[in-house]
Residue frames as qw, qx, qy, qz and C-alpha x, y, z in Angstrom:
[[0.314, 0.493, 0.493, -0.644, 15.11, 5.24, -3.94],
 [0.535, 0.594, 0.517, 0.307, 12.60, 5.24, -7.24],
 [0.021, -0.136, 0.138, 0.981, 13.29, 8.25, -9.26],
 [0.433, 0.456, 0.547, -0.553, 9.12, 9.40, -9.53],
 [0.397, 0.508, -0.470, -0.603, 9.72, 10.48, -13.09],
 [0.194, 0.330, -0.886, -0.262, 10.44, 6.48, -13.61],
 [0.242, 0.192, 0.859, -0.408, 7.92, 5.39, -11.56],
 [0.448, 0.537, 0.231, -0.677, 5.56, 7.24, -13.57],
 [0.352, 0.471, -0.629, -0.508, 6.75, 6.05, -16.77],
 [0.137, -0.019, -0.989, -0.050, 6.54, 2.33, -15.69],
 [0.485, 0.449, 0.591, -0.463, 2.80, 3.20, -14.64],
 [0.512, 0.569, -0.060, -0.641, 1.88, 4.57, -17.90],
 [0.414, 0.360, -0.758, -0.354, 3.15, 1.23, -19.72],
 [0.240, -0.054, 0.915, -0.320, 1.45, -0.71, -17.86],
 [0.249, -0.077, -0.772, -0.580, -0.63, -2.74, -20.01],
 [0.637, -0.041, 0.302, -0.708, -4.67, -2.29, -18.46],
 [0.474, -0.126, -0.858, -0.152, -6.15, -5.83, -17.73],
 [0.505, -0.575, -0.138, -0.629, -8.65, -6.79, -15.61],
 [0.821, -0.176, -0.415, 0.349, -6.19, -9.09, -13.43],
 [0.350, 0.289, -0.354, 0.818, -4.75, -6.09, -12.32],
 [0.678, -0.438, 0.018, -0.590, -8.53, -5.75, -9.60],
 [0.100, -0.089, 0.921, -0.367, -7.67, -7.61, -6.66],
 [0.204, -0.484, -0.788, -0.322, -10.55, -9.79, -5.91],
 [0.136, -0.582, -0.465, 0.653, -11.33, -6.80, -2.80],
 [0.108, 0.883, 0.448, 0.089, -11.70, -4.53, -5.46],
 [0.194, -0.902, 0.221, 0.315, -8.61, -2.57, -5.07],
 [0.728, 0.667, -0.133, 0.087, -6.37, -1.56, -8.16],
 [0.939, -0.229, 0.027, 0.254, -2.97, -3.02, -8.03],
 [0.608, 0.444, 0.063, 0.655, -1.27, -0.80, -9.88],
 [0.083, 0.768, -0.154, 0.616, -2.15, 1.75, -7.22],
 [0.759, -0.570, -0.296, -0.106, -0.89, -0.22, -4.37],
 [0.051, 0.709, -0.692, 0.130, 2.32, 1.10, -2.52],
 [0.580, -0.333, 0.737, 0.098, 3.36, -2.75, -1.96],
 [0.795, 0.418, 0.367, 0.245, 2.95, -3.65, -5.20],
 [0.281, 0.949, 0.008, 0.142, 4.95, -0.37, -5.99],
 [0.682, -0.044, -0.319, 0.656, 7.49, -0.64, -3.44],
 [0.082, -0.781, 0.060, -0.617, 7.43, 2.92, -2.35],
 [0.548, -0.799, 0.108, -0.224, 7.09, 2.96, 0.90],
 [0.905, -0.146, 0.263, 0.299, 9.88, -0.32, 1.32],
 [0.639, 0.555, 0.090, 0.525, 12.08, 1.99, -1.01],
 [0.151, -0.905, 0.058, -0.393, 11.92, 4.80, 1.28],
 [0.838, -0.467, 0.278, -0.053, 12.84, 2.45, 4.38],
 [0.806, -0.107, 0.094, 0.574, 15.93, 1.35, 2.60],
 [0.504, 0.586, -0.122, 0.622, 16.95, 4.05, 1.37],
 [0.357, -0.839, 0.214, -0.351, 16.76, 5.88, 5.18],
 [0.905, -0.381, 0.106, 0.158, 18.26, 2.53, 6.60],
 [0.691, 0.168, -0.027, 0.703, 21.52, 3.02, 4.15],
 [0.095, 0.799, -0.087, 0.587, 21.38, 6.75, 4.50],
 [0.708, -0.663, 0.091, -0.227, 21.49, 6.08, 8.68],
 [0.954, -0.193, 0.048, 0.226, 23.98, 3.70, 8.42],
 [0.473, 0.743, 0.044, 0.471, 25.98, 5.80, 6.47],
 [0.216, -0.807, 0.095, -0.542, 25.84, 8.65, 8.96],
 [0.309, -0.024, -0.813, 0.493, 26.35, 6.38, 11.95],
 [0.247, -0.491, -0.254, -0.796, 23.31, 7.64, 13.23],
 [0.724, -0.388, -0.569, -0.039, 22.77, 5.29, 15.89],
 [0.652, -0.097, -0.398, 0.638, 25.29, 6.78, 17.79],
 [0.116, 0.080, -0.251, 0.958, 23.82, 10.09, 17.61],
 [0.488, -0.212, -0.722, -0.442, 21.01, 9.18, 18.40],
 [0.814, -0.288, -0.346, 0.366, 21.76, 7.29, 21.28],
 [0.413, -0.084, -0.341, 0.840, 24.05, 10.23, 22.41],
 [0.138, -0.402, -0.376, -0.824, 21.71, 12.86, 21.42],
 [0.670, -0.647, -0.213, -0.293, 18.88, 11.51, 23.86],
 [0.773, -0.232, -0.458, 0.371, 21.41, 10.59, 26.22],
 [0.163, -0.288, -0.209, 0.920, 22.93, 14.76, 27.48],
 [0.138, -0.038, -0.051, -0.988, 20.07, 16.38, 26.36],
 [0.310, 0.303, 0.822, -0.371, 16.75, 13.72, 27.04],
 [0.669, 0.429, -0.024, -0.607, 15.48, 14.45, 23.43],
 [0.514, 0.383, -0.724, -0.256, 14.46, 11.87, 20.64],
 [0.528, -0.211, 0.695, -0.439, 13.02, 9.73, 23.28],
 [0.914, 0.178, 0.122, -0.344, 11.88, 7.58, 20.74],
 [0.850, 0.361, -0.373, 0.085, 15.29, 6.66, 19.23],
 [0.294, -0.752, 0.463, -0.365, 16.49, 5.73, 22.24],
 [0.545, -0.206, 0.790, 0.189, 16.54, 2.29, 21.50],
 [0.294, 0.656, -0.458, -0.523, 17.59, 2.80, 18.00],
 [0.045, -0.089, 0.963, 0.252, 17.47, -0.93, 17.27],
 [0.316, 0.504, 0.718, -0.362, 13.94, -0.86, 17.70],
 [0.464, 0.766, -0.018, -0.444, 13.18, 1.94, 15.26],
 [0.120, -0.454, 0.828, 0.307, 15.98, -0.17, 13.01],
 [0.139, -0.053, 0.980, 0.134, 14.26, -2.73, 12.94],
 [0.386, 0.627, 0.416, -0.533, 10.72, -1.18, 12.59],
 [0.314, 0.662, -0.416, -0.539, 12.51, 0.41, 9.31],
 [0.174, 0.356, -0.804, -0.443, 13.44, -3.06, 7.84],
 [0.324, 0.269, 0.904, 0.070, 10.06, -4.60, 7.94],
 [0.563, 0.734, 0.090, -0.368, 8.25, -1.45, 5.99],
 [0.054, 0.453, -0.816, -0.355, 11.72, -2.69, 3.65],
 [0.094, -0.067, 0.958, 0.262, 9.90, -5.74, 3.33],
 [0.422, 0.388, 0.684, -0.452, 6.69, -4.90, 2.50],
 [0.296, 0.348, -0.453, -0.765, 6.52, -5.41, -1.06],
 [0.897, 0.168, 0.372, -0.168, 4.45, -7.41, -3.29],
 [0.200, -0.400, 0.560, 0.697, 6.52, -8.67, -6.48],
 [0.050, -0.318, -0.748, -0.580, 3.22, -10.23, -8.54],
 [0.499, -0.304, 0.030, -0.811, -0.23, -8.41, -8.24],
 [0.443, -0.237, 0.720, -0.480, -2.61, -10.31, -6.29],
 [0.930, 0.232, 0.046, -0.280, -4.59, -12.41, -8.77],
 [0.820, 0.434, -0.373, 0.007, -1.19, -14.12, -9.93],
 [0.194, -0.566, 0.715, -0.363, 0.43, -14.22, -6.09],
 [0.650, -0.280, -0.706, -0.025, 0.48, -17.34, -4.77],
 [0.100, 0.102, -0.539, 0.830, 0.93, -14.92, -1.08],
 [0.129, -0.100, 0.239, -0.957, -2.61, -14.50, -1.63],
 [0.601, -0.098, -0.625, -0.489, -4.21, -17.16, -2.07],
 [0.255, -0.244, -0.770, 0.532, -4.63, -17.18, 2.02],
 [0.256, -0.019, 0.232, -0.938, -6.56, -14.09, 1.71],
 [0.282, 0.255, 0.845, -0.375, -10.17, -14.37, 2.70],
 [0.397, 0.603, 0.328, -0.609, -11.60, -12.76, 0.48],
 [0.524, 0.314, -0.563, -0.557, -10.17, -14.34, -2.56],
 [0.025, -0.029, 0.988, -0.147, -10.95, -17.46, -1.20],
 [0.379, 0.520, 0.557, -0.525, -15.06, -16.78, -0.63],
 [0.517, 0.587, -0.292, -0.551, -14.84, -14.75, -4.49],
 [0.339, 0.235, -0.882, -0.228, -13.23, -18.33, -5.96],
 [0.188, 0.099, 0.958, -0.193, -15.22, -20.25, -4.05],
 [0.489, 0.567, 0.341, -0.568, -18.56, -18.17, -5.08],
 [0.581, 0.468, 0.516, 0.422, -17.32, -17.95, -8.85],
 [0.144, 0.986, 0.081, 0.021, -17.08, -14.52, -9.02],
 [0.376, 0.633, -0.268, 0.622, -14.27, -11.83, -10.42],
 [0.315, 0.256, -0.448, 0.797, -14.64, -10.12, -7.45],
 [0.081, -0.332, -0.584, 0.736, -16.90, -8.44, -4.20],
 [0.090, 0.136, -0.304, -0.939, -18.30, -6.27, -6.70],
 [0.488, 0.054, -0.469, -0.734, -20.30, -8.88, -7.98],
 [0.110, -0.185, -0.874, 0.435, -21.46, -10.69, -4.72],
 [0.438, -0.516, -0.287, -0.678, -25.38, -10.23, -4.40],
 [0.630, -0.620, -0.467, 0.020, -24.94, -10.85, -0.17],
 [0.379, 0.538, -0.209, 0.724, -22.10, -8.00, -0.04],
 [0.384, -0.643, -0.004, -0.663, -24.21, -6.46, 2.53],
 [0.854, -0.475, 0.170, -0.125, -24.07, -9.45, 5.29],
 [0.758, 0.430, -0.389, 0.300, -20.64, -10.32, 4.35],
 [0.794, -0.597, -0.052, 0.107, -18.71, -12.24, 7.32],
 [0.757, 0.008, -0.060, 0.650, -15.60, -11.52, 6.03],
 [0.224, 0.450, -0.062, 0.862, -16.11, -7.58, 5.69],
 [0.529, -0.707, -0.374, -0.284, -18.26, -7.39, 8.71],
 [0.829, -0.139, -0.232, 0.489, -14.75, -8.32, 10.05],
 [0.430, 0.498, 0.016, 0.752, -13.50, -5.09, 9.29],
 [0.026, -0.240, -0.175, 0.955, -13.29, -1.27, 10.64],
 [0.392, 0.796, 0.364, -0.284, -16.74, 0.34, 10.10],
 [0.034, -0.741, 0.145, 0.654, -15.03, 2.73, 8.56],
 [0.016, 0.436, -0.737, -0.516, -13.21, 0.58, 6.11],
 [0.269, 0.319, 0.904, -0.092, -15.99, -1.88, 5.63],
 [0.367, 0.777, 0.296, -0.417, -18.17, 1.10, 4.12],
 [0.067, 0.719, -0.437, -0.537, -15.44, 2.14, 1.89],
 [0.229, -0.032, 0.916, 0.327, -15.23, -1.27, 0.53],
 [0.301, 0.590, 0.667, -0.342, -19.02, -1.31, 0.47],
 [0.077, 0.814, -0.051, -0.573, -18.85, 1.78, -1.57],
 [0.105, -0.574, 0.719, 0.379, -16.30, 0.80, -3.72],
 [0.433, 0.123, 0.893, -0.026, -18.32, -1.92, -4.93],
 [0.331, 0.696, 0.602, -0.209, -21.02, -0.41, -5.67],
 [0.118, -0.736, 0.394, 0.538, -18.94, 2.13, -7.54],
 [0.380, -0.218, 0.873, 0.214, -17.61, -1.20, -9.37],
 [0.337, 0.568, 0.723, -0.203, -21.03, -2.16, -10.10],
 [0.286, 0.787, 0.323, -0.441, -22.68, 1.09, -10.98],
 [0.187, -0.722, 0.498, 0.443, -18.95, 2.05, -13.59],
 [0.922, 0.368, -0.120, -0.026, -18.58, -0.90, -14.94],
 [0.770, -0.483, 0.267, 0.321, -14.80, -3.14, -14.38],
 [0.618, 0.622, 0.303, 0.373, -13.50, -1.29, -17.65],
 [0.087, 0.816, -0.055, 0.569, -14.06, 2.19, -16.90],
 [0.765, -0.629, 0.040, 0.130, -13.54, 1.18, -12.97],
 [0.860, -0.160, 0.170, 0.453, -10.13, 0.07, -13.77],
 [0.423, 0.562, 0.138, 0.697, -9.31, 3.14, -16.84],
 [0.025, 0.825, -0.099, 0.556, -9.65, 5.51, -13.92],
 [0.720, -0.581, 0.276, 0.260, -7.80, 3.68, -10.84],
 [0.777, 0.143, 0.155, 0.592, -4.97, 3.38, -13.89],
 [0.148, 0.813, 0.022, 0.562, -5.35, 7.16, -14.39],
 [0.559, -0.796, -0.020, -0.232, -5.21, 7.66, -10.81],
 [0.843, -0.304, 0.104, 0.431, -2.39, 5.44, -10.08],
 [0.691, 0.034, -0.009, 0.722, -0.07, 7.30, -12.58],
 [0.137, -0.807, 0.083, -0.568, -0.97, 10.93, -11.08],
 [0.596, -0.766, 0.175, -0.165, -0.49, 9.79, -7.92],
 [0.844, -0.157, 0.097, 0.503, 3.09, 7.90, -8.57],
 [0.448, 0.473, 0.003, 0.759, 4.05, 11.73, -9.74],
 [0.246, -0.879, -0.014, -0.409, 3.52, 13.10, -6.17],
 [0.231, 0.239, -0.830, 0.447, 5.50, 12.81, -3.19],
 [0.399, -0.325, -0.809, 0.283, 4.33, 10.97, -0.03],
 [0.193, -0.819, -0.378, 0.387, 4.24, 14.34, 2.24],
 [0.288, 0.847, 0.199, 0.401, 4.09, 17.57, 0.35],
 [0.334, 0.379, -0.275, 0.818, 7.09, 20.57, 0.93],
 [0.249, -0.452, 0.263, -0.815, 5.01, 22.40, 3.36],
 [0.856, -0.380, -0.143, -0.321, 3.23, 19.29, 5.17],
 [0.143, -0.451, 0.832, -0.289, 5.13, 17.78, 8.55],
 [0.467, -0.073, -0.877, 0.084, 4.98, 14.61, 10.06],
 [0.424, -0.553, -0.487, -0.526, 2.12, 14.14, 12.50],
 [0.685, -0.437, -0.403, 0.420, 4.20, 14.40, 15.69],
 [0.310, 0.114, -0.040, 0.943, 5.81, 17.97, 14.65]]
């Protein structure tokens, strides 16, 4: 698992460019697949499980006492764990070739543009129309943010942001999971 202390260090050397703006408008440096986090966690529970033998108590657990109904078929949740394992990126997204399917750098290269930001039909866009309301505003937002900020200062405070937030944990001492 990262140690956060390192994580944080390797944010703060991270050298600010404007490749590091996806063309959506979202800062790479504060992406947990480009971070690995999450895909760190997931192995490190898979080896910790394996360790333990967990499967077995698991599996026995729900079996005399009918809790844990979910890891009752413990290969399933297994195998759930070892695709968040693979959900990393290893190059941001302007220098992936993974992403050069996405739709939305495709439409920004095809328009000429950096990025969404600087789209003057943002508003009828077929590709974010595509979206969640929800998440379709945020982008929306986020643009206009972009826009209003400038892709400098935009970017000097997603980099701030990113390395506060690579010195927190995921869920905080006193916060459960959303099933407890």
């Amino acid at each position: 698992m990262r140690d956060t202390q390192r994580s944080r260090l390797s944010m703060e050397s991270i050298p600010i460019s404007e490749t590091w703006i996806a063309f959506c408008g979202h800062y790479c440096g504060s992406c947990h697949l480009y971070r690995g986090e999450i895909a760190d966690l997931a192995k490190e529970l898979l080896r910790r499980l394996k360790d333990a033998q967990f499967q077995k108590t698991a599996e026995g657990v729900h079996e005399f006492s009918g809790r844990f109904r979910d890891l009752a078929d413990y290969r399933r949740f297994s195998d759930a764990l070892c695709e968040l394992d693979s959900l990393r990126c290893t190059r941001i997204c302007r220098l992936s070739d993974a992403s050069k399917n996405c739709r939305v750098r495709r439409c920004c290269e095809h328009q000429e543009i950096a990025g969404c930001w600087e789209c003057e039909t943002i508003e009828s866009c077929a590709v974010l129309n595509g979206l969640n309301p929800d998440l379709r505003q945020h982008r929306i937002a986020l643009f206009s943010e972009i826009r209003h900020m400038g892709v400098r200062e935009y970017l000097s405070q997603a980099h701030r942001r990113a390395i506060e937030e690579s010195a927190m944990r995921i869920l905080p001492p006193n916060q459960t999971c959303p099933s407890e």
